[in-house]
DRENVOKE-494536 format. One record per atom (N, C-alpha, C): x, y, z. Coordinates in steps of 0.05 Angstrom, whole numbers, padded with zeros to 5 digits, always signed. Layout:
% DRENVOKE-494536
XYZ/...
This chain:
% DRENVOKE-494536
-00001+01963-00018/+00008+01944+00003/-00012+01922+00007/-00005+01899+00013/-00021+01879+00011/-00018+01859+00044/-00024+01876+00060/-00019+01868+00087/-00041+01850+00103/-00026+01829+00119/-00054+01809+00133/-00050+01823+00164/-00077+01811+00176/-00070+01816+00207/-00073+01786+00211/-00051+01779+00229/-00040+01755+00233/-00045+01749+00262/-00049+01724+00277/-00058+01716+00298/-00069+01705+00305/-00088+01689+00325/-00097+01669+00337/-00129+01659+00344/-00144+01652+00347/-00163+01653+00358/-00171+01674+00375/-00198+01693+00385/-00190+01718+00401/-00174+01729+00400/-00167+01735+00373/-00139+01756+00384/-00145+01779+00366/-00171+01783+00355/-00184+01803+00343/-00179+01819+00320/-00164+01801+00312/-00165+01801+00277/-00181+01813+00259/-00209+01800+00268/-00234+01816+00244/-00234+01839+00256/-00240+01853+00277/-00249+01875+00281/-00226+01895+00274/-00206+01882+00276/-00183+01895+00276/-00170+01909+00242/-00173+01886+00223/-00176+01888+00195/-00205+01913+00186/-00227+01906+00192/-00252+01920+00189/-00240+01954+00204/-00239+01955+00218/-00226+01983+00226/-00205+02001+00214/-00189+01978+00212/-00159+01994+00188/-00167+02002+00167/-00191+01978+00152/-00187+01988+00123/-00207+02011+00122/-00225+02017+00151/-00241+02046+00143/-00218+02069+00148/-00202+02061+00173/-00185+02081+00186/-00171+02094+00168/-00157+02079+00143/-00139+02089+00127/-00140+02084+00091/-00165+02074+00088/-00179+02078+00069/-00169+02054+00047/-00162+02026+00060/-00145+02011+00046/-00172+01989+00044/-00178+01979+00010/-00197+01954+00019/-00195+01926+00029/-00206+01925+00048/-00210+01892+00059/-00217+01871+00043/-00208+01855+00044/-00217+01833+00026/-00243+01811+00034/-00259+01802+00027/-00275+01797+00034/-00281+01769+00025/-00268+01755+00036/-00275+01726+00029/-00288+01714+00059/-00300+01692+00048/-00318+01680+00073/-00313+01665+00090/-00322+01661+00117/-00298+01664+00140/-00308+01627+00151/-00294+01611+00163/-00292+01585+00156/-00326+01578+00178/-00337+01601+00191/-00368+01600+00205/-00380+01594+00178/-00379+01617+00154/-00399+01619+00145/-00397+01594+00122/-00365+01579+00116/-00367+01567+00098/-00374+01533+00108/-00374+01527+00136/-00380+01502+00153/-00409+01498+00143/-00426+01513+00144/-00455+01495+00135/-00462+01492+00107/-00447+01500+00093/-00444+01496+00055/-00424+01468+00051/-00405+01466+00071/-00390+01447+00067/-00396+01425+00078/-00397+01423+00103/-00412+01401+00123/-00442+01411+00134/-00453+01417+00122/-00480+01424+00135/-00496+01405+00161/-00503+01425+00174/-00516+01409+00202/-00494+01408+00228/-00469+01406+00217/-00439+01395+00236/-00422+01431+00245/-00428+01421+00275/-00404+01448+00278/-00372+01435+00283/-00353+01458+00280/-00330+01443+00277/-00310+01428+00288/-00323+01423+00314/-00316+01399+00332/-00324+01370+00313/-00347+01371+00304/-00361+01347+00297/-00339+01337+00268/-00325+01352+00263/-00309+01339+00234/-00298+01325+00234/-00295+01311+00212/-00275+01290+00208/-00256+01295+00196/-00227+01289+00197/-00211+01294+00179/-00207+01302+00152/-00228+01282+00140/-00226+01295+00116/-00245+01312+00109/-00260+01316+00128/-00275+01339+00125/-00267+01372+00133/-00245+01375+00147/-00241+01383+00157/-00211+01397+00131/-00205+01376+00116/-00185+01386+00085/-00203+01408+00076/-00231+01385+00077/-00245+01396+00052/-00240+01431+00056/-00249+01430+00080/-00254+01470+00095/-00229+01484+00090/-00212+01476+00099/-00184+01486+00093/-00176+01498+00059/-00191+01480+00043/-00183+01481+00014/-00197+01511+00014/-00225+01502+00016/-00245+01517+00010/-00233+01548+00020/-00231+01550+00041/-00221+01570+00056/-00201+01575+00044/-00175+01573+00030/-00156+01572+00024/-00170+01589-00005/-00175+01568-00020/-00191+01584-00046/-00208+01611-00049/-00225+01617-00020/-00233+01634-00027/-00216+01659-00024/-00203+01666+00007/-00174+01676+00009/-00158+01680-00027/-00155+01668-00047/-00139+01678-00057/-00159+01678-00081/-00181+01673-00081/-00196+01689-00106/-00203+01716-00102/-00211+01727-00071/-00216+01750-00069/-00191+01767-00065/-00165+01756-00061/-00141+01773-00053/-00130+01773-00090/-00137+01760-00111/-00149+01769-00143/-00152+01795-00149/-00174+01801-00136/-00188+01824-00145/-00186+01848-00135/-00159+01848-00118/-00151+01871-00106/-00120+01875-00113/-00114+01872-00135/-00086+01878-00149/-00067+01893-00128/-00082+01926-00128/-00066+01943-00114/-00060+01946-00084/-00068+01926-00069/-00069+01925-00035/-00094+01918-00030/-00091+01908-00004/-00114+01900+00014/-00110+01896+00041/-00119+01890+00054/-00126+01881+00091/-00135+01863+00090/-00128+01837+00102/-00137+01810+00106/-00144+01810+00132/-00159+01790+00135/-00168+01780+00161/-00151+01756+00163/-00129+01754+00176/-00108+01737+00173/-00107+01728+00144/-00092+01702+00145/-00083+01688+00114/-00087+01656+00114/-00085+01646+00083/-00091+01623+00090/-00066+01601+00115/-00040+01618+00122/-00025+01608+00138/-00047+01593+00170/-00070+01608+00174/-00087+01606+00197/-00101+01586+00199/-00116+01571+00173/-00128+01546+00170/-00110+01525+00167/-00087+01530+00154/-00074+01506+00151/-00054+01504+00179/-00044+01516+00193/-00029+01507+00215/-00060+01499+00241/-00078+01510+00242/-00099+01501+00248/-00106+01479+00250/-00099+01470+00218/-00090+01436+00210/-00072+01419+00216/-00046+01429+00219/-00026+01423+00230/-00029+01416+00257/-00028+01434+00268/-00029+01426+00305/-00052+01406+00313/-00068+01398+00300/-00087+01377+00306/-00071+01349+00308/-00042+01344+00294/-00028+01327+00293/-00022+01318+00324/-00020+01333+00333/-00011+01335+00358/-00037+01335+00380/-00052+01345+00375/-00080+01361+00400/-00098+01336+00389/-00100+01321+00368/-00128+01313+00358/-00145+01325+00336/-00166+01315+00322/-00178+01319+00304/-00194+01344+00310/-00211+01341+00340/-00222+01347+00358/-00200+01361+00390/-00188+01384+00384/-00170+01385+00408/-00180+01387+00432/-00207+01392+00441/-00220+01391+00465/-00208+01363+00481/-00224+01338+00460/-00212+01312+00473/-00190+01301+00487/-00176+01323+00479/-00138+01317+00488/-00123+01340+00510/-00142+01349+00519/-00145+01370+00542/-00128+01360+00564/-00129+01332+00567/-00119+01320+00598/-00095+01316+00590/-00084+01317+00566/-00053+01307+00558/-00041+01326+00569/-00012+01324+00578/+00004+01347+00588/+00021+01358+00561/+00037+01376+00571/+00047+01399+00535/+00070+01376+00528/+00075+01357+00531/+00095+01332+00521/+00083+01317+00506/+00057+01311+00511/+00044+01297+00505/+00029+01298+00478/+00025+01272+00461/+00010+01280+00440/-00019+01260+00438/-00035+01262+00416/-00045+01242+00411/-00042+01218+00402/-00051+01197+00405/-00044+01177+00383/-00051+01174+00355/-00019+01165+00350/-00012+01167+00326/-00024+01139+00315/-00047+01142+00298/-00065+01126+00282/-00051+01122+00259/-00063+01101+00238/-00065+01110+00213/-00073+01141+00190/-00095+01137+00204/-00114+01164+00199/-00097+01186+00207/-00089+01190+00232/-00072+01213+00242/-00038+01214+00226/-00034+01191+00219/-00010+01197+00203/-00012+01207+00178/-00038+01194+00163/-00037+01205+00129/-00050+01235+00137/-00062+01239+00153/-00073+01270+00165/-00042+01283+00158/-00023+01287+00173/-00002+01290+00181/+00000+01292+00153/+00016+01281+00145/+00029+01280+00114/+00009+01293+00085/-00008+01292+00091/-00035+01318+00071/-00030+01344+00077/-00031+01346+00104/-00019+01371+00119/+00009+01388+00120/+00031+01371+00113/+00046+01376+00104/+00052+01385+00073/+00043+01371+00053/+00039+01375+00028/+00015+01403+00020/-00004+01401+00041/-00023+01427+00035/+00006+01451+00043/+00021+01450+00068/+00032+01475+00068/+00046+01487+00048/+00055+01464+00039/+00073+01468+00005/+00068+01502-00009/+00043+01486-00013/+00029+01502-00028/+00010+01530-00022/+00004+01533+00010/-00003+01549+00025/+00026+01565+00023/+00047+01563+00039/+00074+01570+00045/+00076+01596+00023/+00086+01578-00008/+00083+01592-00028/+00065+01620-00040/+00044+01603-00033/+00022+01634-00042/+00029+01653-00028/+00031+01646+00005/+00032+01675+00024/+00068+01683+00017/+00091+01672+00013/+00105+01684-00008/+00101+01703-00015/+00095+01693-00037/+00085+01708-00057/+00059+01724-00070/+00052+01734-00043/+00030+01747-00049/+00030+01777-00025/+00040+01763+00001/+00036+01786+00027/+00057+01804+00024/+00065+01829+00035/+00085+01849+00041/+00093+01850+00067/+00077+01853+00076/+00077+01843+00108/+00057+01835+00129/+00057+01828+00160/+00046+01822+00173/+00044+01841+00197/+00014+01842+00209/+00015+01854+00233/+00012+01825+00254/+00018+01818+00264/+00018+01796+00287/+00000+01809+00311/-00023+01809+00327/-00039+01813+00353/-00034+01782+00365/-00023+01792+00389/-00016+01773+00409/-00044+01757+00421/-00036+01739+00437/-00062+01730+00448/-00063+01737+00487/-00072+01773+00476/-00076+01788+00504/-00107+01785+00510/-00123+01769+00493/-00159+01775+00507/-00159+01748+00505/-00182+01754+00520/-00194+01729+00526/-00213+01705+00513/-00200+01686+00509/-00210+01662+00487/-00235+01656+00491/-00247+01659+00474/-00279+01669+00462/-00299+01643+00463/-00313+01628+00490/-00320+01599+00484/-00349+01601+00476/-00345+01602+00441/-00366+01616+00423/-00380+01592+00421/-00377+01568+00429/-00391+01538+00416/-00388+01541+00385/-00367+01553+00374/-00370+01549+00346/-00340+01532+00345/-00320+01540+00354/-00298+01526+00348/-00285+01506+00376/-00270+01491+00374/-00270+01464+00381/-00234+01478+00398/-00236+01501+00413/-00202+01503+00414/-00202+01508+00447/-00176+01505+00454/-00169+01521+00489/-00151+01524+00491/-00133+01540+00514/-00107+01546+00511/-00089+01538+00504/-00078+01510+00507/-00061+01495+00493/-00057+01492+00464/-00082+01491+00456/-00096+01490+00425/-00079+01517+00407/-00093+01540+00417/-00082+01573+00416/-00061+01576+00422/-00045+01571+00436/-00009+01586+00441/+00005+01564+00426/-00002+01532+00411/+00007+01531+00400/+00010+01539+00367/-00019+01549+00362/-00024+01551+00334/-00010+01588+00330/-00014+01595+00354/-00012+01624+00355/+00029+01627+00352/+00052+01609+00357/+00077+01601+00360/+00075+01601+00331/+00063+01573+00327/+00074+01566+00296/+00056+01589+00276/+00051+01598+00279/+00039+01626+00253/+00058+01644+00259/+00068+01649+00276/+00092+01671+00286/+00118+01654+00265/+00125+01633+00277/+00146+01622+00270/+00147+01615+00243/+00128+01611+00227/+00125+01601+00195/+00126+01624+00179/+00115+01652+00187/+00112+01680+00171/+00142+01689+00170/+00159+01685+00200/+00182+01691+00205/+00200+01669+00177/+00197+01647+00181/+00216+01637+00161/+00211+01638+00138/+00190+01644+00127/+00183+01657+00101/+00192+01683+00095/+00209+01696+00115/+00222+01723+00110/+00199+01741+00106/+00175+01740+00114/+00155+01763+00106/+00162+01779+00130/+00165+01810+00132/+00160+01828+00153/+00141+01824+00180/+00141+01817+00208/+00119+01815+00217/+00125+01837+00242/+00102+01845+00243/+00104+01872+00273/+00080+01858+00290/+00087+01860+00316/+00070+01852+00337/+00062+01870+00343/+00039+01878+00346/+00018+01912+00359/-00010+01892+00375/+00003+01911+00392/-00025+01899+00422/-00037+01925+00432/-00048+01915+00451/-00057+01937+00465/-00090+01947+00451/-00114+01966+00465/-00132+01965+00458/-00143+01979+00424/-00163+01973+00414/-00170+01979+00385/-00156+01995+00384/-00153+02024+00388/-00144+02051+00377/-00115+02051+00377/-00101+02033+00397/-00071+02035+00398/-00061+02012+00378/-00079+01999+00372/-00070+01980+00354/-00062+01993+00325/-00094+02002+00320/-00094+02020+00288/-00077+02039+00291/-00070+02057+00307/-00055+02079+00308/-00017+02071+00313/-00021+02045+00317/+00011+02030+00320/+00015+02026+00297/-00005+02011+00276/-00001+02002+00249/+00002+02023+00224/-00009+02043+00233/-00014+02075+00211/+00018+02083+00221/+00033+02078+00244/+00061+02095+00248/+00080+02070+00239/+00079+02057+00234/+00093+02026+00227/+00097+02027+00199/+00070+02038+00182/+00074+02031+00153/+00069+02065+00138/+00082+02080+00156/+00067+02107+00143/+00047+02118+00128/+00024+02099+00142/-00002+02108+00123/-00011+02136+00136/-00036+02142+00123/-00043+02171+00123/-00071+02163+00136/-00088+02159+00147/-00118+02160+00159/-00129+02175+00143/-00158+02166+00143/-00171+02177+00122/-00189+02196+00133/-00206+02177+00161/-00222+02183+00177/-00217+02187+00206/-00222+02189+00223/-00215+02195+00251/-00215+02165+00264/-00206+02165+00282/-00204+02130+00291/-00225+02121+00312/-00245+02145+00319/-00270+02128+00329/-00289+02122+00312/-00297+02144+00288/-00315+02136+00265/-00301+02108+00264/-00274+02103+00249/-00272+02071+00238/-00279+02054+00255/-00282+02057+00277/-00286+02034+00308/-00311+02026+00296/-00321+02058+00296/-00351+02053+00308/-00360+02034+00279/-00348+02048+00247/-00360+02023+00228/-00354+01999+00225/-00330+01998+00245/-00321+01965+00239/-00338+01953+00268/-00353+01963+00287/-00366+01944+00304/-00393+01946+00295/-00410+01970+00277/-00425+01956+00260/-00421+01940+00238/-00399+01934+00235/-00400+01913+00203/-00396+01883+00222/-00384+01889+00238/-00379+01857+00257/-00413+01845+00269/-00419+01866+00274/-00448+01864+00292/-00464+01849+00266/-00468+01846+00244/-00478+01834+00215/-00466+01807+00216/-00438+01802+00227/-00441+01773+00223/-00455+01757+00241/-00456+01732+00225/-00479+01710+00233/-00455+01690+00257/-00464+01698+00278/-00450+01686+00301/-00466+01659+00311/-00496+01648+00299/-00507+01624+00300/-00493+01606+00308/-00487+01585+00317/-00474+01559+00320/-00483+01543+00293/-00470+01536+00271/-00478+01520+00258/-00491+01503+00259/-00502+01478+00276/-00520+01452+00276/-00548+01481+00273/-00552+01492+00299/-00565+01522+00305/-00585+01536+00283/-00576+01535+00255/-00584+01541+00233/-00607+01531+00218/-00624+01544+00218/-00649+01526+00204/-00646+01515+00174/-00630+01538+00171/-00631+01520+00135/-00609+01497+00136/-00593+01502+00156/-00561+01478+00157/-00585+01456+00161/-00604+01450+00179/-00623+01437+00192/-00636+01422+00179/-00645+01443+00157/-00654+01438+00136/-00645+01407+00118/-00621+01420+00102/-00601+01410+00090/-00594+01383+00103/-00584+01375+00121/-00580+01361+00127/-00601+01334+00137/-00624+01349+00138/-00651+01321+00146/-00658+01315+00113/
């Protein structure tokens, strides 16, 4: 089975993927998560600071690594979402801004202005889903969807707020759905989640479901939660 966990900003995806695939013995895929690929791509810049086309560039990148490492797992895997997450990411900026913090005071009618820049944005973005759309096609079985029940994470790493999140969190719902891929919504805390998803897809557990907790909040505890500018070698790099 080749299943993503699907959803939003805070809506606990990694930990959630990292747990399953100990819980029931399925491998995670391991491609690099758009923290760690921001100071290789824009070094020095966290992801408020982007520019549009900087901001492709990540998407690609992210996109590429997503399906070189989902390669090498022929027989199934656990994603930490899909590339559907960066590119509607991309998408809703059409609307929120490059930068959606800036557009905070707009009301939910409201959009940004529509530039030059914000229109060919628009229309790249459209043409990337093309081809995003397709892969997850043709590649997922199904989806677990986690709602956005916790609380949005103001990590200084990403540039988002509620408006930002229930819309990106809609259209990932709504784009998996018209791609006809399977999607199940499971909420509720760690254990009821994994134990919702093991009775959903009749898996078998391998291990008990606090061991997998407990290895998927040491494997989370390893990532580099730095703020990118933050980084001495980004620091580096960039002077």
């Amino acid at each position: 089975m080749k299943l993503a966990i699907s959803g939003t900003y805070s809506s606990g995806k990694t930990l959630t993927s990292y747990a399953l695939a100990h819980y029931v013995g399925i491998p995670r895929t391991r491609a690099r998560t758009m923290r760690e690929l921001l100071p290789i791509a824009v070094p020095g810049k966290t992801l408020e600071e982007c520019t549009a086309a900087e901001l492709i560039q990540l998407i690609v990148r992210r996109h590429v690594e997503r399906v070189v490492q989902e390669s090498h797992l022929p027989d199934g895997f656990v994603s930490d979402g899909s590339s559907l997450q960066e590119w509607i990411y991309g998408s809703v900026r059409v609307v929120v801004g490059i930068n959606p913090n800036d557009s905070v005071h707009l009301s939910e009618l409201e959009t940004v202005e529509r530039t030059a820049e914000m229109v060919f944005f628009e229309q790249v973005m459209a043409q990337l889903g093309v081809a995003v759309k397709d892969h997850v096609k043709n590649t997922y079985d199904a989806f677990v969807h986690l709602p956005n029940e916790l609380e949005l994470a103001k990590d200084g790493h990403r540039p988002v707020n509620e408006r930002f999140r229930s819309m990106a969190d809609e259209s990932i719902a709504a784009t998996i759905d018209g791609l006809g891929i399977p999607r199940h919504v499971v909420g509720g805390s760690l254990s009821e989640r994994l134990n919702g998803i093991v009775d959903i897809f009749d898996l078998t557990p391998v291990i008990d479901v606090r061991t997998a907790i407990e290895r998927a909040q040491e494997e989370y505890r390893e990532v580099d939660m730095t703020i990118e500018s933050d980084r001495a070698w980004a620091k580096a790099t960039a002077s």
